[in-house]
DSSP file (Angstrom, degrees, kcal/mol; ACC not computed):
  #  RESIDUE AA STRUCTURE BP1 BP2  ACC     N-H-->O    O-->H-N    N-H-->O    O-->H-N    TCO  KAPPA ALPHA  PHI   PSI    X-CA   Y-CA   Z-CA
    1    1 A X              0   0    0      0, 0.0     2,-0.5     0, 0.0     0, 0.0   0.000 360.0 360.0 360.0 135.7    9.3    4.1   13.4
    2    2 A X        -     0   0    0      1,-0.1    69,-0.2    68,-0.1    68,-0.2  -0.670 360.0-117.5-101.6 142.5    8.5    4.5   10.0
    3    3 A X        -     0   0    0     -2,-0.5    68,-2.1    66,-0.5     2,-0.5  -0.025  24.3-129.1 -68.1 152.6    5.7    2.3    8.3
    4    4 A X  E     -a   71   0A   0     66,-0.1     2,-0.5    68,-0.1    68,-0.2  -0.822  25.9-169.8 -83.5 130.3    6.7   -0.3    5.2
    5    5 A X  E     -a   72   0A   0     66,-1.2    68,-1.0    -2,-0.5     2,-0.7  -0.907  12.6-145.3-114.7 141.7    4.6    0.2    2.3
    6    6 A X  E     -a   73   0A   0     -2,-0.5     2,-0.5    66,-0.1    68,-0.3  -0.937  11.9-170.6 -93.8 101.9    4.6   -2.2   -0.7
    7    7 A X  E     -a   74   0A   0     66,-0.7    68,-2.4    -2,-0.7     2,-0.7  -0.930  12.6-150.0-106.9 114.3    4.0   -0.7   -3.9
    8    8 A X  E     -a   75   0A   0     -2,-0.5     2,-0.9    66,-0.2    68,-0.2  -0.744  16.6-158.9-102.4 108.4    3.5   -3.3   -6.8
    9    9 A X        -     0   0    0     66,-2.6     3,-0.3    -2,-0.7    -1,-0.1  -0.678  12.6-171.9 -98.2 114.2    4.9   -1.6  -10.1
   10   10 A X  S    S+     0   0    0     -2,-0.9     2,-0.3     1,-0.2    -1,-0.2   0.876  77.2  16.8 -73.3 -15.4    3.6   -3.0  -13.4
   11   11 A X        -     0   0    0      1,-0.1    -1,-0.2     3,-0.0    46,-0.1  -0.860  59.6-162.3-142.7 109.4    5.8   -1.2  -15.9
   12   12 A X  S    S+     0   0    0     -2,-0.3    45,-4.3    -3,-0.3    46,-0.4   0.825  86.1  38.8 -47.9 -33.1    9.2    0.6  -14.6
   13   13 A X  E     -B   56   0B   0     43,-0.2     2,-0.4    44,-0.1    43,-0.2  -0.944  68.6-173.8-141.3 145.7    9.2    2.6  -18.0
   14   14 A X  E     -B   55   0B   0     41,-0.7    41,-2.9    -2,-0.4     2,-0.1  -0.992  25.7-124.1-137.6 134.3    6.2    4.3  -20.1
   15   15 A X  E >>  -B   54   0B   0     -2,-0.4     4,-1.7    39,-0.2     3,-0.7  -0.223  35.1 -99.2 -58.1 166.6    6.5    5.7  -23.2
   16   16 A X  H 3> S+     0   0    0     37,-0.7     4,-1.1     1,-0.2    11,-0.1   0.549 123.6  47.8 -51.2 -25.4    5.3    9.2  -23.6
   17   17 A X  H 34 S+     0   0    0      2,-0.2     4,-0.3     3,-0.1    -1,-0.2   0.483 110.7  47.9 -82.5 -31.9    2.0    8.1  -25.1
   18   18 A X  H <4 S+     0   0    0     -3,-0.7     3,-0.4     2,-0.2    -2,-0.2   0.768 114.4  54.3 -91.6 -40.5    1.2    5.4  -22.4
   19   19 A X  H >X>S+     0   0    0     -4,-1.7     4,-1.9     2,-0.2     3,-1.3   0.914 112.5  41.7 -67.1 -78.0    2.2    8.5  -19.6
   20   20 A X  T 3<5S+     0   0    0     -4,-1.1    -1,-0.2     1,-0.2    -2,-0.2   0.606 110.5  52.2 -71.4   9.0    0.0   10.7  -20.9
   21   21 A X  T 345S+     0   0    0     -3,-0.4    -1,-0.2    -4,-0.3    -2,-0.2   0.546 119.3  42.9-103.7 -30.7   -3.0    8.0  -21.5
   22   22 A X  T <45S+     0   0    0     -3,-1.3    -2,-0.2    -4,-0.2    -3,-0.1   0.878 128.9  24.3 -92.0 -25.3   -2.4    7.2  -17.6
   23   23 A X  T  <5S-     0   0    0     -4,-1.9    -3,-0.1     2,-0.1    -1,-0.1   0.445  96.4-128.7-121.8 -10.4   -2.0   10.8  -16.3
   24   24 A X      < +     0   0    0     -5,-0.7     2,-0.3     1,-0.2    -4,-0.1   0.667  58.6 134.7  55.1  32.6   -3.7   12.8  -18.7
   25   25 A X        -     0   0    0     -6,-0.2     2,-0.8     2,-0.0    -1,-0.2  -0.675  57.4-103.9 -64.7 125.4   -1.3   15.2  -19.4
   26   26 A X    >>  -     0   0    0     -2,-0.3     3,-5.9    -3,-0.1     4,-1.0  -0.397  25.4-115.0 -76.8 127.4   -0.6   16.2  -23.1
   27   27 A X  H 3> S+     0   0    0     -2,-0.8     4,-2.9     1,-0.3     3,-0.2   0.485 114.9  53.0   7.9 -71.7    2.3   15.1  -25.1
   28   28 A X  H 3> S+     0   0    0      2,-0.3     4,-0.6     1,-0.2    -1,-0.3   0.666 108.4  53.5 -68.9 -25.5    3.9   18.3  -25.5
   29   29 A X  H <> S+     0   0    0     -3,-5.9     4,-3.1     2,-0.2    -1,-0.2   0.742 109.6  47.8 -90.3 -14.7    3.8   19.0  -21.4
   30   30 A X  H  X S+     0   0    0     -4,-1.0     4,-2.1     2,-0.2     3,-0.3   0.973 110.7  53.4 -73.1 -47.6    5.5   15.7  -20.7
   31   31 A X  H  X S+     0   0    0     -4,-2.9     4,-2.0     1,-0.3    -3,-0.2   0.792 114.3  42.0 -78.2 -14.8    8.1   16.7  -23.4
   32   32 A X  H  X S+     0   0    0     -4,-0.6     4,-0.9     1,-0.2    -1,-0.3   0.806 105.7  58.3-108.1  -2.3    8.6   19.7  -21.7
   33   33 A X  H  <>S+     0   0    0     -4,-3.1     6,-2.4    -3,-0.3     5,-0.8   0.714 117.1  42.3 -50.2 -21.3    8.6   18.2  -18.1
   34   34 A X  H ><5S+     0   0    0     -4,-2.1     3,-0.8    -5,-0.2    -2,-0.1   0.971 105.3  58.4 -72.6 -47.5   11.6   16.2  -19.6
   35   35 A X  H 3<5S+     0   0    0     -4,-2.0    -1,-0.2    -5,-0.3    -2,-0.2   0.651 117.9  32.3 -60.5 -30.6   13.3   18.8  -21.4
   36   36 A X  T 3<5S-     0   0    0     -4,-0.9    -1,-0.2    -5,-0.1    -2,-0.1   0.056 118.3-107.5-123.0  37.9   13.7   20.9  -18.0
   37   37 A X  T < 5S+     0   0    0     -3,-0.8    -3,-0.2     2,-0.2     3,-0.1   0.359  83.1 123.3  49.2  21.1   14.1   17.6  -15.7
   38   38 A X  S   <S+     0   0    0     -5,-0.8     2,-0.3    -6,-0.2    -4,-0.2   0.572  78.9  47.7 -83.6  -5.7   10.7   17.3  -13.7
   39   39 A X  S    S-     0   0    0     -6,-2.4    -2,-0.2    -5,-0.1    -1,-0.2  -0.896  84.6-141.1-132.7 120.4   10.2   13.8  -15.3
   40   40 A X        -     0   0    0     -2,-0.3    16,-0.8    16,-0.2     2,-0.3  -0.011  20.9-165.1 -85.0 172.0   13.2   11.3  -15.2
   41   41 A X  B     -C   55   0B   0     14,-0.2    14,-0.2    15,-0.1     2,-0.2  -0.843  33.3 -95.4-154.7 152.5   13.7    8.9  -18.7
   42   42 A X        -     0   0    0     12,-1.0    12,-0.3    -2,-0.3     2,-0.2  -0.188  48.9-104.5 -52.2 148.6   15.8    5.9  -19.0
   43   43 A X        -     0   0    0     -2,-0.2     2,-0.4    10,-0.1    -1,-0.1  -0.705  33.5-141.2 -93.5 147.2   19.4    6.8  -20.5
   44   44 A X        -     0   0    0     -2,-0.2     2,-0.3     7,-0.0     5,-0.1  -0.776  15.0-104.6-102.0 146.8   19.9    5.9  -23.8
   45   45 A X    >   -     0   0    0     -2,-0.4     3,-4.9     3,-0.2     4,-0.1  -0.693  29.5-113.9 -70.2 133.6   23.2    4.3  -25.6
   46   46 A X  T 3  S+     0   0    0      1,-0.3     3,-0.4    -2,-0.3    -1,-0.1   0.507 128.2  46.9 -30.9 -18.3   25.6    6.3  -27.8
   47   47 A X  T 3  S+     0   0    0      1,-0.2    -1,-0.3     2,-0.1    -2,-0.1   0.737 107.1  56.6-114.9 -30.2   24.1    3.8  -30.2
   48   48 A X    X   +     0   0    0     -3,-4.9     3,-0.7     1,-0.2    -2,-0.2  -0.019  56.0 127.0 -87.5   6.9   20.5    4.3  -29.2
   49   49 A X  T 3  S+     0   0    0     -3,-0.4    -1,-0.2     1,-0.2    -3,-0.1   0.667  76.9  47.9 -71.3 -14.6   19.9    8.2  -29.7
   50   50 A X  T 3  S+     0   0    0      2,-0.0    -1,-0.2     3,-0.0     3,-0.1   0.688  88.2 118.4 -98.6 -17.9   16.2    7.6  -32.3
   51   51 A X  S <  S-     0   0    0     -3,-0.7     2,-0.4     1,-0.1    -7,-0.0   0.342  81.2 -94.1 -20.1 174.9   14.7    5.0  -29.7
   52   52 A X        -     0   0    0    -37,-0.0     2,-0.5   -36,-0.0    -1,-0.1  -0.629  48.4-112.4 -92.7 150.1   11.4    5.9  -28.0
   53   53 A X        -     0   0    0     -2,-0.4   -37,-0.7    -3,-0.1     2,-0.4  -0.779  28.8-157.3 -88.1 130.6   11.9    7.7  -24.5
   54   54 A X  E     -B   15   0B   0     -2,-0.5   -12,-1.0   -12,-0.3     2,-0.3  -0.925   6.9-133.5-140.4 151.5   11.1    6.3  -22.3
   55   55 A X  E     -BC  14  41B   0    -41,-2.9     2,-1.6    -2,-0.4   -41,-0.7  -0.548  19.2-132.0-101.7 150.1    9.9    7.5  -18.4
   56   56 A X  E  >  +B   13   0B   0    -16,-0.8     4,-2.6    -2,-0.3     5,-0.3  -0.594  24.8 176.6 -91.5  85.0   11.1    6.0  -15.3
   57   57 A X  H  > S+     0   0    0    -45,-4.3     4,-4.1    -2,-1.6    -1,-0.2   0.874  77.5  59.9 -75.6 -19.6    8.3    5.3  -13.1
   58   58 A X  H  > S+     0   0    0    -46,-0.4     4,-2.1     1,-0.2    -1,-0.3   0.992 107.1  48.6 -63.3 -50.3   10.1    3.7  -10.4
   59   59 A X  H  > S+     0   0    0      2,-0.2     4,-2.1     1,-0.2    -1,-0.2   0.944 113.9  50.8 -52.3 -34.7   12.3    7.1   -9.8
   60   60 A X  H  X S+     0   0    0     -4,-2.6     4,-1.7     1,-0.2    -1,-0.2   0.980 113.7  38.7 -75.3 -38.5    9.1    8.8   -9.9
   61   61 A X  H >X S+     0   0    0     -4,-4.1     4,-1.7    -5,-0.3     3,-0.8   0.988 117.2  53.8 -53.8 -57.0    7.3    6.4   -7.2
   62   62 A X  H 3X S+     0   0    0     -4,-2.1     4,-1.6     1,-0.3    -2,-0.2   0.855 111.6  43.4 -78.1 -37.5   10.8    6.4   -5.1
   63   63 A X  H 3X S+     0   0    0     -4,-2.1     4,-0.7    -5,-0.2    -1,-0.3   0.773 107.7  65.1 -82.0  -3.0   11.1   10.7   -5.0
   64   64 A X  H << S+     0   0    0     -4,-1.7     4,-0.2    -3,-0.8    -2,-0.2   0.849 101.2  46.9 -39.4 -46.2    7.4   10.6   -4.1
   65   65 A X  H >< S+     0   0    0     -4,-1.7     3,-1.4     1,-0.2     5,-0.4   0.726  89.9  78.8 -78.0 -26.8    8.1    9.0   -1.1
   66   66 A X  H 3< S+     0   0    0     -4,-1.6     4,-0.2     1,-0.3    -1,-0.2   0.864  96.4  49.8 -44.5 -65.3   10.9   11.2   -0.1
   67   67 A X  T 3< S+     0   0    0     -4,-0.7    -1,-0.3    -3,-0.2    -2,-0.2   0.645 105.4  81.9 -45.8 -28.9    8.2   13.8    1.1
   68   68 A X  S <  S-     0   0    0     -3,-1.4    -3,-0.0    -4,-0.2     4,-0.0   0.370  85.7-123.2 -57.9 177.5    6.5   11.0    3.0
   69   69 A X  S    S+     0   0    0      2,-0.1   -66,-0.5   -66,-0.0     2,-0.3  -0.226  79.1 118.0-124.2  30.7    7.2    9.4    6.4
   70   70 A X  S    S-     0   0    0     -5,-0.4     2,-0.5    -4,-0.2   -66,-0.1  -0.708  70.7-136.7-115.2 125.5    7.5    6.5    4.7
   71   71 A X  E     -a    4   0A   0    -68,-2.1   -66,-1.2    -2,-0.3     2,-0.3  -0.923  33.9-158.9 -83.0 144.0   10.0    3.0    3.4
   72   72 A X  E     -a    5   0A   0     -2,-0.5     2,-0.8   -68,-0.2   -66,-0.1  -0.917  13.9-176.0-120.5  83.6    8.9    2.9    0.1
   73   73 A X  E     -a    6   0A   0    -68,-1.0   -66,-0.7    -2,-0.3     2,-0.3  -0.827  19.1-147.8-112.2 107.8    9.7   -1.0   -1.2
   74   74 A X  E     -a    7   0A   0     -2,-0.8     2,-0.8   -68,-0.3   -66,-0.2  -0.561   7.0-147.6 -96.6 111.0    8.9   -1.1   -4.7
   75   75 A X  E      a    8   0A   0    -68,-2.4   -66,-2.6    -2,-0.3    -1,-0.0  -0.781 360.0 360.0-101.5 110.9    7.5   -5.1   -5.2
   76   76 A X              0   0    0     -2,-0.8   -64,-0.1   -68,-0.2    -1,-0.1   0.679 360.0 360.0-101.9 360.0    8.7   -5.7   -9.0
């Protein structure tokens, strides 16, 4: 049986600036983890293309777990 884990996210999406303050990566290697799909973003609307980008942390928490042995319930 596999164990339940609770993971309590405070913000689903970080800008690029907020992502690299937290992970301490620079700017330019998150833009090109985006640019070749290693970091998932929110979609924008047809209408929305100059917005900020913005990163999806629950998709990153939820394929984490895939490698795991793990339910992964994400407490929002």
């Amino acid at each position: 049986m596999r164990p339940n884990i609770t993971i309590n996210i405070n913000t689903p999406y970080l800008t690029i600036d907020a992502f690299s303050t937290c992970t301490g990566l620079s700017k330019s290697t998150i833009r090109d983890m985006i640019a070749d799909g290693r970091l998932p973003v929110r979609a924008k609307s047809a209408d929305m293309k100059r917005g900020k980008v913005l990163i999806n942390m629950l998709a990153l928490y939820t394929d984490a777990s895939e490698g795991c042995n793990i339910s992964l319930q994400p407490n929002l």
